[in-house]
PAFIFI-678122 format. One record per residue (C-alpha): residue number from 1; x, y, z negated. Coordinates in Angstrom, 2 decimals, decimal comma. Layout:
<atoms>
ATOM     n         u         v         w
ATOM   NUM         X         Y         Z
...
</atoms>
This chain:
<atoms>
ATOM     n         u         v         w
ATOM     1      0,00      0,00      0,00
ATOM     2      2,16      3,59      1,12
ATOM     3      0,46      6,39     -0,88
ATOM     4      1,72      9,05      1,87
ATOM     5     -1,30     10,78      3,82
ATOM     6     -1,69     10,72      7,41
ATOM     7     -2,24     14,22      8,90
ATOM     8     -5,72     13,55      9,13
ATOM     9     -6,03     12,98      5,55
ATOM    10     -4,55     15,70      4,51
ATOM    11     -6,69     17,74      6,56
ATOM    12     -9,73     16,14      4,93
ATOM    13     -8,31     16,54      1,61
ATOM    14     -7,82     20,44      1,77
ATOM    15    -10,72     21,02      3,26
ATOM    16    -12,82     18,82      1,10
ATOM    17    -10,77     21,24     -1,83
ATOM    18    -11,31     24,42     -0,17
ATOM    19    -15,19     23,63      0,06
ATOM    20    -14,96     22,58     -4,25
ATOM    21    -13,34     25,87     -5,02
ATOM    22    -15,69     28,05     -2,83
ATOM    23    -18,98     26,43     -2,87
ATOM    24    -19,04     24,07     -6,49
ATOM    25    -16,71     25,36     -9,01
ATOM    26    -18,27     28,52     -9,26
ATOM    27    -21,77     27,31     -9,95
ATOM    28    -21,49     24,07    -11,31
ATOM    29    -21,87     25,37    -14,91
ATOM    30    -25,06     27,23    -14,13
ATOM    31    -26,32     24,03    -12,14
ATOM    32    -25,72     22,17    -15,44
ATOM    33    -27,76     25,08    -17,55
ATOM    34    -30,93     24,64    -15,21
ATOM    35    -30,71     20,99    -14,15
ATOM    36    -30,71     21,52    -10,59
ATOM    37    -28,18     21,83     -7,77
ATOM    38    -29,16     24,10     -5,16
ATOM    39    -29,93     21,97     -2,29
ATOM    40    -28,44     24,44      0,65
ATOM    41    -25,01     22,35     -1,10
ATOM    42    -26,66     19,10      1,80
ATOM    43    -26,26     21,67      4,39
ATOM    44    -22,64     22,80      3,64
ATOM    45    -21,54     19,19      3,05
ATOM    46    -23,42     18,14      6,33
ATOM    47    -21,68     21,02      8,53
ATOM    48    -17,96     19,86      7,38
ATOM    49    -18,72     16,17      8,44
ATOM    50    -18,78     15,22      4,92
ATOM    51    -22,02     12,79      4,94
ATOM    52    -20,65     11,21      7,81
ATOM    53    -17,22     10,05      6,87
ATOM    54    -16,66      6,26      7,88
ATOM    55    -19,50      6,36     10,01
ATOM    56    -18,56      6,00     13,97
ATOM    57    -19,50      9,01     16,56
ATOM    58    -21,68      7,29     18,69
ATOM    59    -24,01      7,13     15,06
ATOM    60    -22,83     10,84     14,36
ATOM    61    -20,56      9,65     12,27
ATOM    62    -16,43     11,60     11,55
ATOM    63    -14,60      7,85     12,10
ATOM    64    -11,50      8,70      9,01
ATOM    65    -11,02      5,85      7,24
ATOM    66    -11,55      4,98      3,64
ATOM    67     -8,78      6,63      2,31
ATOM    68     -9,69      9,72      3,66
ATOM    69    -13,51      8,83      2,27
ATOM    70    -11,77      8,17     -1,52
ATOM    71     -9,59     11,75     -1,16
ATOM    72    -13,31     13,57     -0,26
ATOM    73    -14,96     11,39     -3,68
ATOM    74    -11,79     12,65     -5,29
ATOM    75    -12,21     16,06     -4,71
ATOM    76    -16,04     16,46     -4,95
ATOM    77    -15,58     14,38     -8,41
ATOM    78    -12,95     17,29     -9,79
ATOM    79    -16,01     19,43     -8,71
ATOM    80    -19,04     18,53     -9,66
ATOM    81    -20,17     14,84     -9,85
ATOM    82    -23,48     15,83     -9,16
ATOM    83    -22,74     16,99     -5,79
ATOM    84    -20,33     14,08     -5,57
ATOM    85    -23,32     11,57     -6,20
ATOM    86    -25,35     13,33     -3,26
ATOM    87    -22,68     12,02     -0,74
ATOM    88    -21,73      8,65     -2,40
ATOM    89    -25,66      8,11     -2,49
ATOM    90    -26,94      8,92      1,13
ATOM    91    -23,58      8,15      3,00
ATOM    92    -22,13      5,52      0,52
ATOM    93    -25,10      3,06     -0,35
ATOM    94    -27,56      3,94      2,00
ATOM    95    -25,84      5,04      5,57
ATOM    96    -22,83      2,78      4,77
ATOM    97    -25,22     -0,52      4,08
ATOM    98    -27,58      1,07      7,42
ATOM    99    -24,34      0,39      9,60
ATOM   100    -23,13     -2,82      8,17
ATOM   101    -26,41     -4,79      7,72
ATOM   102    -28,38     -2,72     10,61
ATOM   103    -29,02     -3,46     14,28
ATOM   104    -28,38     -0,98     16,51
ATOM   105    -31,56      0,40     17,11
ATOM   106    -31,43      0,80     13,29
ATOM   107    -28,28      2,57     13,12
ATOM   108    -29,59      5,16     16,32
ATOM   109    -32,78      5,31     14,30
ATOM   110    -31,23      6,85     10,98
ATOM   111    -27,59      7,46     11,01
ATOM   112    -27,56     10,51     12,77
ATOM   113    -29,99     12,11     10,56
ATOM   114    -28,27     11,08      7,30
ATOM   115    -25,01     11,98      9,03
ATOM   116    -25,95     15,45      9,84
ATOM   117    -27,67     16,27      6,60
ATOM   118    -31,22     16,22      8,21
ATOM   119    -31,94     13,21      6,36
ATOM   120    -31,10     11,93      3,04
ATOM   121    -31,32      8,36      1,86
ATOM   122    -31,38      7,11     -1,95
ATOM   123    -30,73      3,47     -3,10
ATOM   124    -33,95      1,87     -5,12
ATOM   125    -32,56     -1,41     -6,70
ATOM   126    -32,77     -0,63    -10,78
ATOM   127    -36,22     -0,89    -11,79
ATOM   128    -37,90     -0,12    -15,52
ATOM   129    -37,10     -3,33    -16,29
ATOM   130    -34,32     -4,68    -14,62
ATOM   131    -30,94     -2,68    -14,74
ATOM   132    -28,13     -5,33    -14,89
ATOM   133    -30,13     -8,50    -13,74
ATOM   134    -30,95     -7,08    -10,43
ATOM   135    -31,98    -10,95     -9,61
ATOM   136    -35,08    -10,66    -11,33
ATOM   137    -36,45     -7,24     -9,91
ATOM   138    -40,05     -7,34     -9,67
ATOM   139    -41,00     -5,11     -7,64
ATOM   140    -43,25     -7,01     -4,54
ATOM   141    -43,07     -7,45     -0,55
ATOM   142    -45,97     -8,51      1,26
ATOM   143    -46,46     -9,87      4,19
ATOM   144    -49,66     -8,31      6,08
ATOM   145    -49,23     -9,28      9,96
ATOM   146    -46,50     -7,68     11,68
ATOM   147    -46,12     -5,33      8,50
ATOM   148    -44,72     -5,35      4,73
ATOM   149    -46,89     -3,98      2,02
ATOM   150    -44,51     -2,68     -0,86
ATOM   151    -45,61     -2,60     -4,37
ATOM   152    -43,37     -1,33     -7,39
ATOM   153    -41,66      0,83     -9,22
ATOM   154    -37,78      2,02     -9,27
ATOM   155    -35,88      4,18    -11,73
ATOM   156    -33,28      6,05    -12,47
ATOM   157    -32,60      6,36     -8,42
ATOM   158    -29,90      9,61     -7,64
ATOM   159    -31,42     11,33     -4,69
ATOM   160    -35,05     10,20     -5,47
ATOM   161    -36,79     13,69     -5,48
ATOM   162    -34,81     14,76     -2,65
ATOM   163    -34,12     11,49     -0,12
ATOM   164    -36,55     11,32      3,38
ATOM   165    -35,82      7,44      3,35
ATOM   166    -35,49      4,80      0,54
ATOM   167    -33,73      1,58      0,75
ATOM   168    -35,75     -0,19     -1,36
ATOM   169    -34,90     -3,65     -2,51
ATOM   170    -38,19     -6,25     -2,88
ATOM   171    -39,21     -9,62     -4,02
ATOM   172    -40,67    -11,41     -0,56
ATOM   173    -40,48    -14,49     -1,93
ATOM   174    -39,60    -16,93     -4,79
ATOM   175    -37,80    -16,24     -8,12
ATOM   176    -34,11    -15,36     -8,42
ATOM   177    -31,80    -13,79     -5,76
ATOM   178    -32,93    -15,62     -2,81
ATOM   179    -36,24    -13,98     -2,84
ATOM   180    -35,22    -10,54     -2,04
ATOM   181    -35,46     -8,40      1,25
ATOM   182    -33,98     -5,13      1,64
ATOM   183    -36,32     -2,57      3,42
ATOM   184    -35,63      1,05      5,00
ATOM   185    -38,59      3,24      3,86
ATOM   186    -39,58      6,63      4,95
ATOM   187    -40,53      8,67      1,43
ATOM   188    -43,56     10,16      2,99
ATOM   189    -44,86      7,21      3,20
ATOM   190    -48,92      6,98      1,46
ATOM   191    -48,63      5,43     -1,27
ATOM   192    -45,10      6,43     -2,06
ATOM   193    -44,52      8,86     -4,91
ATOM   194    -41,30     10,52     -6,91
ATOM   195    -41,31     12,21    -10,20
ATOM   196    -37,95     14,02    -11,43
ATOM   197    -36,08     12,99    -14,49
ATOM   198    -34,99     15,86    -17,00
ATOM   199    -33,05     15,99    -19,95
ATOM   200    -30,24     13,55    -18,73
ATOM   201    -27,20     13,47    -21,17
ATOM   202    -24,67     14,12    -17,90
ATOM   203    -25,06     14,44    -14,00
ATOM   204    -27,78     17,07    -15,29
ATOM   205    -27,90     18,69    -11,64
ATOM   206    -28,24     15,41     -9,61
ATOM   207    -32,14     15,03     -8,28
ATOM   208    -32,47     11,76    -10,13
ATOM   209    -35,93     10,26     -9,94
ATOM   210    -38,13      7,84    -10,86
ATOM   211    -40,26      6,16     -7,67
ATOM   212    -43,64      4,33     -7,27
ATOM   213    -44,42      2,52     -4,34
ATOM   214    -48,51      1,59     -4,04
ATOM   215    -48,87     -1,26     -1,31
ATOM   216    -46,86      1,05      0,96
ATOM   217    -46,98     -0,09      4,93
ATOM   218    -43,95     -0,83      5,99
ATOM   219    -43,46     -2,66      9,37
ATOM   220    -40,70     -5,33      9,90
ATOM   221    -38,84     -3,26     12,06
ATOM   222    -37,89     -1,64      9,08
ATOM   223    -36,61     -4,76      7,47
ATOM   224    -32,39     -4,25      6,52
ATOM   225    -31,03     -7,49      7,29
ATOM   226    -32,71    -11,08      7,03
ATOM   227    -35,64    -11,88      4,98
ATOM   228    -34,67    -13,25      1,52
ATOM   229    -30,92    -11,79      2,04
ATOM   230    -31,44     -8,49      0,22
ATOM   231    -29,48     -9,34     -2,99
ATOM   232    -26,42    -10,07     -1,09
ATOM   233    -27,22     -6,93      1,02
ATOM   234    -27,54     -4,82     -2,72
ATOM   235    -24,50     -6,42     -4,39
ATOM   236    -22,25     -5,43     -0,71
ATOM   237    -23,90     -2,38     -1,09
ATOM   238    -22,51     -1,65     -4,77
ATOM   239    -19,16     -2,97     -4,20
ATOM   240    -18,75     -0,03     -1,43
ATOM   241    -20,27      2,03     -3,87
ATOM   242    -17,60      0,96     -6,58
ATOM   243    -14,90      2,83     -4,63
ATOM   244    -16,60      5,79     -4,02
ATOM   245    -17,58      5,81     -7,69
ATOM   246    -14,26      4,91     -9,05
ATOM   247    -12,49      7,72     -6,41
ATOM   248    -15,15     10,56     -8,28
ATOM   249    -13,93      8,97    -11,54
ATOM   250     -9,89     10,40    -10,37
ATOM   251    -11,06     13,33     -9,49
ATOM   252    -13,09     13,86    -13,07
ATOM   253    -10,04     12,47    -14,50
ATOM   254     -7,86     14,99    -12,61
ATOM   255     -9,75     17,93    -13,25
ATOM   256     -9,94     17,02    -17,25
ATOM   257     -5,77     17,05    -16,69
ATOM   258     -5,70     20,37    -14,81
ATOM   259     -8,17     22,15    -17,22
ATOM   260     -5,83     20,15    -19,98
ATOM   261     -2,94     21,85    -18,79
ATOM   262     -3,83     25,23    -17,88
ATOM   263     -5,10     25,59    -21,47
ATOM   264     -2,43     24,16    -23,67
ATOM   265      0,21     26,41    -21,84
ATOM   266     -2,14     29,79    -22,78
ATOM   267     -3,51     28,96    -26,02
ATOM   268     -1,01     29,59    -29,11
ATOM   269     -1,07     27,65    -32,21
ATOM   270      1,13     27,54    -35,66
ATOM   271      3,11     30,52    -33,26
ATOM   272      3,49     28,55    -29,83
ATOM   273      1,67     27,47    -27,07
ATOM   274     -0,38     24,45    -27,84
ATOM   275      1,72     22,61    -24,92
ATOM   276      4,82     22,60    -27,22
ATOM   277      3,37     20,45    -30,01
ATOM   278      4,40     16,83    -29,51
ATOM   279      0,48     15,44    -30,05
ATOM   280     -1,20     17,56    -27,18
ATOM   281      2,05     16,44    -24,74
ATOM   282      0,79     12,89    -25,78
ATOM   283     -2,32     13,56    -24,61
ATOM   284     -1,48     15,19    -21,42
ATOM   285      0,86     12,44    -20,47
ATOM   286     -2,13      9,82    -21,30
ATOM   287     -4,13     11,76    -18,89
ATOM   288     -1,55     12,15    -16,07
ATOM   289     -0,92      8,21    -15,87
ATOM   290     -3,96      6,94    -16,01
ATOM   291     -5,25      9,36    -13,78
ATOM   292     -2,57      7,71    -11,24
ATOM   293     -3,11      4,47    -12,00
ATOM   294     -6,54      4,11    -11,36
ATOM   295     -6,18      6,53     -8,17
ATOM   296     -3,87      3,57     -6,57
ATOM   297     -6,29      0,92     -7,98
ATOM   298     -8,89      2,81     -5,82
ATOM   299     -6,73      2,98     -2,78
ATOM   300     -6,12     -0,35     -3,08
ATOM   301     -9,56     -1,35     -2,42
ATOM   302     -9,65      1,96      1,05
ATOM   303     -6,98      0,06      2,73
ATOM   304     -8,52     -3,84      2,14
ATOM   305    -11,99     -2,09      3,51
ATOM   306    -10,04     -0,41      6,79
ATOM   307     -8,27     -3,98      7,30
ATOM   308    -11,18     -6,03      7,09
ATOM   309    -10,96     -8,01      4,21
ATOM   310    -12,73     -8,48      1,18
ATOM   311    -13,49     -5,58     -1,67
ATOM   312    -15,63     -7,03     -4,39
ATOM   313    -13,04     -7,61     -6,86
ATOM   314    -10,52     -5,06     -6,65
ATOM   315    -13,97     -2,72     -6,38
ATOM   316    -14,50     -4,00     -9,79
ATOM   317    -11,33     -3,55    -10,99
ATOM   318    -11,00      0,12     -9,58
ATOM   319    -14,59      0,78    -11,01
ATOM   320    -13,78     -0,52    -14,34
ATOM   321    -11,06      1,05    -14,83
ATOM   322    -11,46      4,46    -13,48
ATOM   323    -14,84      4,90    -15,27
ATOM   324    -13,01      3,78    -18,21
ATOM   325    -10,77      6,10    -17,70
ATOM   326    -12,41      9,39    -16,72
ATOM   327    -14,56      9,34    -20,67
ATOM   328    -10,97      9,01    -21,82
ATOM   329     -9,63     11,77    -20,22
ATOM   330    -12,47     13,62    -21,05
ATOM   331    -12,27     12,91    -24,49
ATOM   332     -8,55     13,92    -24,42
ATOM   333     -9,43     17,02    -22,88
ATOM   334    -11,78     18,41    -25,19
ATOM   335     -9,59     17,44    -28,38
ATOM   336     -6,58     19,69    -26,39
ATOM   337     -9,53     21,99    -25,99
ATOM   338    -10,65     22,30    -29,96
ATOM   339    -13,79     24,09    -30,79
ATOM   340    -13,85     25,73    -26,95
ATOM   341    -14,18     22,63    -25,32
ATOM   342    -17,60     22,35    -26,72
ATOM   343    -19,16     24,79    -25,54
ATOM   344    -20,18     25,24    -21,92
ATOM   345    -17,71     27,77    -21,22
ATOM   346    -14,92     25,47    -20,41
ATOM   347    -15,21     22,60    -17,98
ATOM   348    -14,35     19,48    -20,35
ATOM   349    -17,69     18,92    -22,30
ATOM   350    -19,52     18,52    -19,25
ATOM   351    -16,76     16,55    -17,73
ATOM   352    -17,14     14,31    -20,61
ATOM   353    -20,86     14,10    -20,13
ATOM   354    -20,81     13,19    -16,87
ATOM   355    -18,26     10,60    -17,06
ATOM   356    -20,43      8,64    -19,62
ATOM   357    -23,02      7,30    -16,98
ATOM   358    -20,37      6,03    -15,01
ATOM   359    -19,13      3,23    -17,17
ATOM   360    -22,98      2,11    -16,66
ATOM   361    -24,40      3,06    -13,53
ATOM   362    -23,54      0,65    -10,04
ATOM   363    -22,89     -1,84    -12,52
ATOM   364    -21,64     -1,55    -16,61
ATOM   365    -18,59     -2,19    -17,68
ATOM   366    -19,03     -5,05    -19,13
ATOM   367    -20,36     -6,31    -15,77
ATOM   368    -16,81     -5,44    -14,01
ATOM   369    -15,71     -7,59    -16,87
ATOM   370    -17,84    -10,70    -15,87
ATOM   371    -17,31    -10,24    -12,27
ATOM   372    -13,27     -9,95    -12,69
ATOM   373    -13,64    -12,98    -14,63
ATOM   374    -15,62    -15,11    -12,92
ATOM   375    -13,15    -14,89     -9,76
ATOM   376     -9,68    -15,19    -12,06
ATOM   377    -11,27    -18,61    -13,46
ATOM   378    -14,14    -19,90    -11,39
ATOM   379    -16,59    -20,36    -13,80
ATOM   380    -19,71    -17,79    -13,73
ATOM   381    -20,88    -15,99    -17,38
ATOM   382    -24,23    -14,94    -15,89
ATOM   383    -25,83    -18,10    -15,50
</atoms>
């Protein structure tokens, strides 16, 4: 794995930090305050090719590779991880799963509106009852001649409130894993609702949602993928989604170091800056390497997706440990901080709450755990 950038890359990645410093940083605290991100941020992120990184041209796609697509998380993550979750959402789960489980009539149908920002897409697997165990989702796919009739309800679903389609993950069939289809469903459907959830801990500013699908038509065109193949469509779909999570993570982690930094070599204490005590230079360092270490973890899993092979594991790994390690840096930060650091003045506190959800969200930690496990020793823990 060479950690050098290709011109390209480094393109993307000033650009992509350019766009943070000029369109996020300066409201992101005031986003946080009101629990809403102002959604003219799709159309900015759509003009600069953002929400189509990955995706090829003749889909209105930008065709970088992954390691390009983990710099953007990166930077968008130092940002805001709100605005970071509206690309790894609609491009990551939903226009990323579109082009590898899709036909091509699919992929012409709704890549180039997710692409250009026309469209969003959310992600309904989790449901009120099912987080972890997505195997035993209940929410129901019938058949009714040439069309599905959808019945459910999904939570907890970033870009709910905001997406124009839904891939939304049913039972069509029997108990367990095999008896789930993966659908493509356009939110103004009848019979399909949203309702906004406030008062979120972190990721205050994302449109996450709650949704409610009332025997909503959906015709088999529409269908992601083979009938009774969705859970191995949803679990692809997360393992993608575990890079672009665990690249955000870095750049939370990386921001926590820079704010770290900036205000240990200002603030005096005992009659020196706070970066000449021993303790806070502990902390700092803490922050620095684990900040790199779980950056090349994440690379690691860009180059095996732009070779071909397998990502599920070191997708855990990276997502495990950079989730892991963006609350610690977080934490770090806001003891280097003191008293300031609590208060919404200063970027670590929300840093730390927004780097909470990710240890649990696309899978828990203690899910990377059983996954990592299972393929070191063979033997499953979920069963």
């Amino acid at each position: 794995m060479s950690f050098s950038l290709t011109p390209e890359q480094q393109l993307l990645k000033k650009t992509a930090a350019d766009f943070v410093e000029r369109e996020v940083i300066p409201h992101r605290a005031q986003w946080d305050r009101i629990e809403a991100v102002d959604r003219a941020i799709v159309g900015k992120l759509a003009a600069l090719g953002f929400l189509g990184v990955t995706i090829p041209e003749q889909f209105g796609g930008a065709p970088l590779d992954h390691r390009g697509y983990c710099l953007l998380m990166e930077e968008l993550g130092r940002g805001d991880s709100s605005v970071r979750g509206i690309v790894s959402v609609s491009l990551g789960l939903f226009g990323k799963t579109v082009y590898a489980e899709g036909n091509d009539e699919q992929r012409s149908e709704w890549l180039p509106g997710i692409c250009s920002g026309e469209h969003l897409g959310c992600f309904a697997l989790t449901e009120p009852g099912v987080g972890s165990d997505a195997g035993s989702l209940v929410t129901r796919a019938q058949r009714d001649g040439d069309d599905w009739l959808l019945s459910g309800e999904k939570i907890f679903i970033t870009n709910g409130g905001w997406a124009d389609l839904a891939l939304v993950f049913a039972r069509s069939g029997g108990e367990g894993p095999r008896g789930i289809t993966a659908f493509v469903v356009p939110t103004d459907s009848e019979g399909f609702s949203a309702a906004e959830i406030k008062g979120k801990l972190g990721l205050r500013g994302q449109a996450t949602a709650s949704l409610r699908l009332d025997a909503v038509r959906v015709p088999d065109r529409n269908r992601l993928g083979e009938e009774g193949r969705g859970f191995k469509v949803a679990m692809a779909a997360l393992s993608r989604g575990r890079m672009s999570l665990a690249a955000g993570c870095v750049g939370v982690s990386r921001g926590c170091l820079e704010a770290a930094v900036s205000y240990a070599q200002e603030r005096e204490q005992f009659g020196k800056p706070l970066a000449a005590h021993q303790l806070v230079q502990e902390m700092i360092a803490d922050i620095a390497v684990e900040t790199d270490a779980a950056r090349a973890l994440t690379w690691l899993v860009a180059d095996l997706a732009d070779t071909g092979e397998r990502i599920d594991l070191a997708a855990s790994k990276a997502k495990y440990f950079a989730s892991e390690t963006a609350v610690r840096s977080a934490n770090r930060a806001l003891q280097v901080f003191g008293g300031y650091g609590y208060i919404d003045e200063y970027p670590v506190g929300k840093y730390l709450r927004d780097a909470r959800v990710t240890t649990l969200y696309e899978g828990t930690s203690q899910i990377q755990k059983l996954i990592i496990g299972q393929a070191l020793t063979g033997v499953s823990a979920f069963a």
